[in-house]
C-alpha positions as CSV (number, residue, x, y, z in Angstrom):
1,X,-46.1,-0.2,-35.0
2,X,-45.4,3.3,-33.0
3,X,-44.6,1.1,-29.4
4,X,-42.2,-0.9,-31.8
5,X,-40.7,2.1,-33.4
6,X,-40.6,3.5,-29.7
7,X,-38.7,1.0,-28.5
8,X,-36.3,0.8,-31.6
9,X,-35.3,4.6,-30.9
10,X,-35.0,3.7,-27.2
11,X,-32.6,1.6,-27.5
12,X,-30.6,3.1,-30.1
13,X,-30.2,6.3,-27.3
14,X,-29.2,4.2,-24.6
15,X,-26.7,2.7,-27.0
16,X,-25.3,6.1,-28.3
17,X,-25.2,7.4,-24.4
18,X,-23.0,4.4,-23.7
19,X,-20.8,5.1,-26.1
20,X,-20.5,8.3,-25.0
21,X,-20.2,7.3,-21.4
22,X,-17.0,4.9,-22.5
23,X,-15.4,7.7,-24.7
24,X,-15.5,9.9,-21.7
25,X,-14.7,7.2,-19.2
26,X,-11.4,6.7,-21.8
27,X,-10.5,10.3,-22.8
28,X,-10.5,10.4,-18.4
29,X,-7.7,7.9,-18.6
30,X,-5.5,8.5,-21.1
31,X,-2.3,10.1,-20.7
32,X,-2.3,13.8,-21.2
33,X,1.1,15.1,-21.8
34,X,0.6,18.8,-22.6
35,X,-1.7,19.4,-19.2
36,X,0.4,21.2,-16.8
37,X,0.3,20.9,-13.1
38,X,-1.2,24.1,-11.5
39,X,1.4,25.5,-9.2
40,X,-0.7,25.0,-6.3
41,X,-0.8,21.5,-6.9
42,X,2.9,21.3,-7.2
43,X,3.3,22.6,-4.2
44,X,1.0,20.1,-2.0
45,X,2.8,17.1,-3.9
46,X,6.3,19.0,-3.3
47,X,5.4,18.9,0.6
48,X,4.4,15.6,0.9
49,X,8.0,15.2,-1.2
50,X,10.1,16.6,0.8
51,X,8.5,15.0,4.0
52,X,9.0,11.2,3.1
53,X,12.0,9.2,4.0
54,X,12.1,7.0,1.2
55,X,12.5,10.0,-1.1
56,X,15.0,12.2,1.3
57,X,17.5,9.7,2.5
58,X,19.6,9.4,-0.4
59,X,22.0,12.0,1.1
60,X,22.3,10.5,4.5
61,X,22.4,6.6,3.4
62,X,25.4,7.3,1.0
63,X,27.7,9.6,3.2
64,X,30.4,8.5,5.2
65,X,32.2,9.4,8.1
66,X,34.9,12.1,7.7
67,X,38.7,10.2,6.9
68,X,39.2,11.4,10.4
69,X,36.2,9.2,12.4
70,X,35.7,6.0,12.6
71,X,34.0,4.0,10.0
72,X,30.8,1.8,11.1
73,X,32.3,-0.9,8.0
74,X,34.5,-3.9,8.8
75,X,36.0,-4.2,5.3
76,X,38.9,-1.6,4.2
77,X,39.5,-0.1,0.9
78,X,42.2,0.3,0.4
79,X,43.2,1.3,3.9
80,X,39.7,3.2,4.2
81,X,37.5,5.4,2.3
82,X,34.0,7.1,1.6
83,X,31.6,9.3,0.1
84,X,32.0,12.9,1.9
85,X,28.7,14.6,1.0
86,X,29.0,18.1,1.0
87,X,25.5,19.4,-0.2
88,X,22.2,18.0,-2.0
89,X,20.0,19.1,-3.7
90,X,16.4,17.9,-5.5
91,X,14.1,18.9,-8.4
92,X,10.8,17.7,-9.1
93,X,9.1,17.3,-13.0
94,X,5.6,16.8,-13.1
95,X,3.2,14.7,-15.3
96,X,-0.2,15.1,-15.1
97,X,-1.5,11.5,-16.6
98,X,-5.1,12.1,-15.8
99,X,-7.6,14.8,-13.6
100,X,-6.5,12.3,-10.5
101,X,-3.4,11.2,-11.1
102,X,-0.1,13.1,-11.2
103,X,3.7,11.4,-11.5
104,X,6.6,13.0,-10.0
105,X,10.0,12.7,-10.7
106,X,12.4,13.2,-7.9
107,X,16.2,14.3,-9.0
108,X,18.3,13.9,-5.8
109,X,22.0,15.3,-6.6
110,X,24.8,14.9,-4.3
111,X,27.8,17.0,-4.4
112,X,31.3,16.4,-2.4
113,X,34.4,14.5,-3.0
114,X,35.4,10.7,-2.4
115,X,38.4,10.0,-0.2
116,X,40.9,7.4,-0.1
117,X,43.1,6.7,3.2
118,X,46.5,5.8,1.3
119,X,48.8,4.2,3.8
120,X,52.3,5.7,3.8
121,X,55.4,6.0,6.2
122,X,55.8,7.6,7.9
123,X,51.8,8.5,8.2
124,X,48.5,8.0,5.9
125,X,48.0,10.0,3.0
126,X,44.3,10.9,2.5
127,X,43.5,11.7,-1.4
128,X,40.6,13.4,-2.5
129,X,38.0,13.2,-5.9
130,X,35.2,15.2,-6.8
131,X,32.2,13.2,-6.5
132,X,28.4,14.1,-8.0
133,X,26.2,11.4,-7.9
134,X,22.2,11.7,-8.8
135,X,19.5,9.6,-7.9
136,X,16.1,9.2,-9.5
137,X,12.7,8.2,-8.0
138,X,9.6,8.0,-9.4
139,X,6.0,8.6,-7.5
140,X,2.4,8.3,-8.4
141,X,-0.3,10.4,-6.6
142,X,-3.8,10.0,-6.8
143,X,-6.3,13.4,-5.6
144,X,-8.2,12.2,-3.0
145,X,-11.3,14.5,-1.3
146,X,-11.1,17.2,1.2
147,X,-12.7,15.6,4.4
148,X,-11.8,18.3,7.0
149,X,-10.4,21.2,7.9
150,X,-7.1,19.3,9.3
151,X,-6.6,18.0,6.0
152,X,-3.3,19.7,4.6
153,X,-3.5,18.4,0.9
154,X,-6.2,16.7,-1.4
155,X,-3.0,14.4,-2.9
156,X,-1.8,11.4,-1.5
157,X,1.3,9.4,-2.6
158,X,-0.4,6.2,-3.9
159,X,3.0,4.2,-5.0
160,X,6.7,4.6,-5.5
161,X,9.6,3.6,-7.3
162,X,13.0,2.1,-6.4
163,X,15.9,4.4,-6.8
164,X,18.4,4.6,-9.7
165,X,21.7,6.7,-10.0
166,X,25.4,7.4,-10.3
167,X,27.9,9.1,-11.9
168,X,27.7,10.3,-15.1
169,X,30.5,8.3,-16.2
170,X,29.2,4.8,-14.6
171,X,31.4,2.7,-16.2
172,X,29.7,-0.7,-14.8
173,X,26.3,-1.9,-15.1
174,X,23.7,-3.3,-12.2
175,X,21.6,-5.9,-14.1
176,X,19.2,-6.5,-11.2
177,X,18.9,-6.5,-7.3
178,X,17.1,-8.9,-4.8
179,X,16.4,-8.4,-1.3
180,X,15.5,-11.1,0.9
181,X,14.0,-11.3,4.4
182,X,12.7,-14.2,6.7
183,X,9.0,-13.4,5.2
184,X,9.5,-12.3,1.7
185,X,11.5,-11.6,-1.3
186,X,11.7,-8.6,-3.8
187,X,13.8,-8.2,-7.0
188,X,13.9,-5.1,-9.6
189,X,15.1,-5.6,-12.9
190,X,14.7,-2.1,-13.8
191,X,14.2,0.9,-10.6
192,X,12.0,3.1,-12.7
193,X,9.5,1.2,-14.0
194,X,8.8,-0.9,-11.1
195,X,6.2,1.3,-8.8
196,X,5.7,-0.3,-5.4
197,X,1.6,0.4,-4.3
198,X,1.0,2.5,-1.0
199,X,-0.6,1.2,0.9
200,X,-0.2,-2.9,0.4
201,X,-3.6,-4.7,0.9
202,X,-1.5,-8.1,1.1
203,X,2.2,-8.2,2.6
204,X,3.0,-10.6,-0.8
205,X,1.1,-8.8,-3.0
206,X,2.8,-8.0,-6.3
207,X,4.1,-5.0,-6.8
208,X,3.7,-3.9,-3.1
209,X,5.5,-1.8,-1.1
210,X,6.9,-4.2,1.2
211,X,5.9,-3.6,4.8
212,X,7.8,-6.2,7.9
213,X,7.5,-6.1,11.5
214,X,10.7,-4.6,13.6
215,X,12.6,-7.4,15.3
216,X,16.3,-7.9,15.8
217,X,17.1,-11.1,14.9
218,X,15.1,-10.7,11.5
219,X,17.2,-11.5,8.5
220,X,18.0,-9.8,5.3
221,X,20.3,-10.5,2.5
222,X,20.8,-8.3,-0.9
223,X,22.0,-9.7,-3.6
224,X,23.4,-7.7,-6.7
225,X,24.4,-8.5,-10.2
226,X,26.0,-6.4,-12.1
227,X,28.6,-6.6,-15.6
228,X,31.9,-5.0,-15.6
229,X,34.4,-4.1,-17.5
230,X,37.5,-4.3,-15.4
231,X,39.3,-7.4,-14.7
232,X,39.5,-6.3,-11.2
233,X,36.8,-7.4,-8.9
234,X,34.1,-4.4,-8.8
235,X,33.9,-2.3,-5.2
236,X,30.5,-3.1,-4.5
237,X,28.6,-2.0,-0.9
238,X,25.1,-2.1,1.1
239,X,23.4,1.0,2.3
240,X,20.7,0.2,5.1
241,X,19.7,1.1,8.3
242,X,20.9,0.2,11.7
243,X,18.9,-1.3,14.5
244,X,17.2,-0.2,17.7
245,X,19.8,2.6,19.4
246,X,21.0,4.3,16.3
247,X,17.4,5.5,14.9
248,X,18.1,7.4,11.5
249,X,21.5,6.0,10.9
250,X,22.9,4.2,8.0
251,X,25.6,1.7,7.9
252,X,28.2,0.8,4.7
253,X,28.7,-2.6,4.7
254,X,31.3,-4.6,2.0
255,X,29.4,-7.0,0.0
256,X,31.1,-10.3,-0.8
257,X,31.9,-12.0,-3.8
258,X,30.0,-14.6,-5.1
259,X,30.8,-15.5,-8.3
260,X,32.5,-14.0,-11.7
261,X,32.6,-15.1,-15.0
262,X,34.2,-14.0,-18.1
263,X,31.5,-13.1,-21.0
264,X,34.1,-14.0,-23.4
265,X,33.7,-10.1,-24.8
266,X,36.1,-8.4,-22.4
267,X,33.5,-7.8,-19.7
268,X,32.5,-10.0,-16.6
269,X,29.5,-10.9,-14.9
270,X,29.8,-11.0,-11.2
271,X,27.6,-11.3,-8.5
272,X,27.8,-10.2,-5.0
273,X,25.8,-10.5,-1.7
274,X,25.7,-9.5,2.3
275,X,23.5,-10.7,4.9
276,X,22.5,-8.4,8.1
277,X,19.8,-9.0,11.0
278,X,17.3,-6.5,12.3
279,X,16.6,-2.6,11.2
280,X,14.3,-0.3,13.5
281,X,10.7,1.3,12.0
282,X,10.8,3.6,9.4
283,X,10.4,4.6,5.7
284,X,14.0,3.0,3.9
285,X,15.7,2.3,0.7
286,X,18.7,-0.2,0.7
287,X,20.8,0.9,-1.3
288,X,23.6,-1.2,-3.5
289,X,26.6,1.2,-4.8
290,X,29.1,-0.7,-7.3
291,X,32.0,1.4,-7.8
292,X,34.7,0.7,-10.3
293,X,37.8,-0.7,-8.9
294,X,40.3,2.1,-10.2
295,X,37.6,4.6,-9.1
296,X,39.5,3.9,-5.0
297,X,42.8,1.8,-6.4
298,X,43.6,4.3,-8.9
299,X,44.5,7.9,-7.6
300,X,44.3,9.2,-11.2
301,X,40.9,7.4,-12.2
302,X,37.8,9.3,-12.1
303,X,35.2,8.4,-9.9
304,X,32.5,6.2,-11.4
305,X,29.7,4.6,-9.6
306,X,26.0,3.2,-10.2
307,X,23.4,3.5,-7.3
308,X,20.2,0.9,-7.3
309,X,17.5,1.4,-4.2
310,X,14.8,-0.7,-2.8
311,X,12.2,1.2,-0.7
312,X,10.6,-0.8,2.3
313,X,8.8,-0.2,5.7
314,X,9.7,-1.7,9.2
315,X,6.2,-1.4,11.3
């Protein structure tokens, strides 16, 4: 009777440390809102920040040449124009989910003016608009151990979000962005909540950070669709690198019109698309920028704009 008894008590403890275990195990993952992140920590996750491409490029993919300089486009608008960026700045929020695992938000704001090359006789006109555009990313670290000495930080970047952005006045709407290449395809329905994985175990792995080999005559195509308001086709461009020779350069490239429709509520669903071939190594974002059309044609029209990125490597 006392070995039974025994064994009854036995197992009621191993059951009661279980539950304990599992409480624990869950109270280690749940979200903790009110935790802040200790400045020192900041500050590791702020370097690694500040170091990556795919969260510092905003600035350089989006600016143009001066009016004065030759444009790397093909397509003019009206008889030329770009996004002068003058300065740019970021802020980082921090939100400690767990006691491993801290998300960052990455505010990249650019400041500067838009200009328009207006052709006149008996020269061009060049008009200018103020222009302040943010983007948003969002990345997930994990706190890894101290191995060495060497080691600058206990945090590594563990995933990554596309970017999302504009004017505050966007007046049009991206609905969703594809990017295709000759080995795989990725679409985002919504920047923010969809967090690429770093690194990718798998090159088609869901949810991946997409990684591709470097090779000229591989081919990419982005495809945007996005509903509008004006009756006027929408001013719609790619952002993405340049290949071997022009390392850390961006090119603006016109995206063609694929199709429009009338929803039959005074706004129109287009679509819009342009192909390229090869990019060199590196951390990127291709961007897609839809602009409005009276934010170039219209001299008295704010400037209104919407910014989607995809983040990739070229190995």
């Amino acid at each position: 009777m006392k070995q039974k008894i025994a064994v009854i008590t036995s197992v009621c403890l191993l059951f009661l440390f279980y539950l304990e275990g599992c409480e624990r195990s869950n109270m280690a993952t749940q979200p903790d809102q009110t935790r802040p992140v200790s400045q020192q920590d900041q500050s590791a996750i702020g370097s690694i920040i500040a170091q990556d491409p795919i969260l510092t490029s905003d600035a350089a993919a989006l600016s143009d040449a001066d009016p004065s300089l030759a444009k790397t486009d093909a397509a003019i608008v009206p008889n030329g124009w770009g996004r002068k960026i003058q300065s740019s700045s970021r802020t980082v929020t921090y939100n400690q989910v767990n006691d491993s695992t801290v998300v960052a938000t990455v505010t990249n704001t650019l400041s500067g003016q838009i200009w328009i090359r207006v052709k006149q006789t008996p020269k061009d006109t060049v008009i200018y608009k103020p222009l302040e555009e943010t983007l948003v990313h969002k990345v997930e670290f994990m706190r890894v151990p101290v191995r060495n000495f060497s080691q600058l930080s206990n945090w590594k970047m563990i995933a990554v979000s596309g970017a999302e952005g504009g004017t505050s006045n966007m007046g049009i709407t991206i609905q969703n962005v594809t990017l295709f290449t000759d080995q795989d395809t990725v679409q985002i329905m919504n920047p923010l909540d969809s967090l690429f994985q770093i690194p990718v175990a798998a090159m088609h792995q869901h949810w991946g950070l997409r990684e591709w080999n470097a090779n000229p005559a591989g081919t990419f195509k982005v495809i945007v669709t996005l509903k509008s308001s004006d009756p006027d086709s929408d001013v719609v461009t790619a952002h993405r690198p340049l290949w071997f020779g022009f390392a850390g350069r961006f090119m603006r490239a016109q995206m063609g019109l694929v199709s429009s429709v009338a929803n039959g509520d005074g706004t129109f669903t287009r679509v819009y698309e342009n192909n390229w071939n090869g990019s060199f190594a590196g951390r990127f974002n291709v961007y897609v920028s839809a602009l409005t059309c009276q934010s170039i044609y219209d001299n008295q029209a704010p400037f209104a704009s919407q910014v989607w990125g995809i983040p990739f490597i070229i190995q």
